[in-house]
N, C-alpha and C positions, 0 to 999 in steps of 0.2 A: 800738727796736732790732730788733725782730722782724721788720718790714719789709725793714728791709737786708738780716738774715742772710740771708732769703728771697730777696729781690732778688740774693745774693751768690751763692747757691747756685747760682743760675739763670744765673751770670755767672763760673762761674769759670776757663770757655777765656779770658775777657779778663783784661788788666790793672787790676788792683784793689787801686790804692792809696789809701792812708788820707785824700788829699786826695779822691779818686771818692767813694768811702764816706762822707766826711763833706759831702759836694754832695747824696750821693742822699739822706742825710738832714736836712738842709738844716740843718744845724748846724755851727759850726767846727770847726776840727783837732783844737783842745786838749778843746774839749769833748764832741766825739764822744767821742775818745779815752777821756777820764775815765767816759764814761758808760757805754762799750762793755765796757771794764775790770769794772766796775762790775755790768753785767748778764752778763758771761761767766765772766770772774774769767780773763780771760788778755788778750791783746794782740790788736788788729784781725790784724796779721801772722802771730802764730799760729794765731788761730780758721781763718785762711784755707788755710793751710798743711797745717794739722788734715785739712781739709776735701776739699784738693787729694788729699791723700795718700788718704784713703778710698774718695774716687770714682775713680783709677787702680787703688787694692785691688779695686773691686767691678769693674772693667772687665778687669782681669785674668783674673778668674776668670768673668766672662761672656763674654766675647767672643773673637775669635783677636785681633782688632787688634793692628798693632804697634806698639813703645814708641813711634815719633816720633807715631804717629797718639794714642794713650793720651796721651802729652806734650802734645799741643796740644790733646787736648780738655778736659786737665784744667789749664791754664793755666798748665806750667813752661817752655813757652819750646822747650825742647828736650830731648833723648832723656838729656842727659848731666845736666840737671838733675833729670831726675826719676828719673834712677836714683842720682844721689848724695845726695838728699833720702831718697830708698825707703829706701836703706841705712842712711844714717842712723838713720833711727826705727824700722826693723824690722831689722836686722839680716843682709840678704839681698838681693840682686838683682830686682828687679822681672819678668827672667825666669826665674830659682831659685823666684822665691814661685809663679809661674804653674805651673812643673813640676811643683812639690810639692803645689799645690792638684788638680792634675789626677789627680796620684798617688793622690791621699786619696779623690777622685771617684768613681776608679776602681776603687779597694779596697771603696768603700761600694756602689757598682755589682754590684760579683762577688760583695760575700753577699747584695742582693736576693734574694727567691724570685721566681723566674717568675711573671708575670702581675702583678706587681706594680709599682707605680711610685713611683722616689723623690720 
């Protein structure tokens, strides 16, 4: 399983469904499935989802990109799914989360001392 998660990671601007996932590990549907369950203790669909959603968090707060760019690099298809998904699980806009991470940057910024680097 560790393979694939790897391989998924590396693969999540594409489409990754549970039939890909159970090719790339060269096992059936029902039995990847069970196995994956198994070593994650959640769903192929979640772990991916999980997954998606983290890597748009950390691109958020790294980068200016914008959401349609963010969206397909994290493999929701489009701007409106991934900010209905965002919302979902955290509770905020994908561009609210970006403002407020910036806020908080920025706060942590202005009490640095000079000559110092966060």
């Amino acid at each position: 399983m560790a393979e694939v998660q790897e391989w998924a990671l590396s693969h999540l601007d594409e489409s990754l469904t549970v039939d890909r996932l159970a090719d790339q590990a060269r096992m059936s549907r029902r039995s990847f499935v069970r196995h994956f369950q198994q070593s994650t203790g959640t769903t192929p669909a979640r772990w991916i989802l999980e997954h998606r959603l983290q890597e748009a968090r950390a691109l958020l707060e790294t980068t200016d990109w914008g959401i349609d760019s963010i969206a397909g690099k994290c493999g929701f298809g489009s701007s409106v799914t991934l900010r209905q998904r965002f919302a979902a699980a955290f509770a905020i806009s994908p561009s609210a989360y970006r403002r407020q991470f910036a806020d908080q940057r920025g706060s942590i910024a202005d009490t640095t001392p000079k000559g110092h680097q966060i």
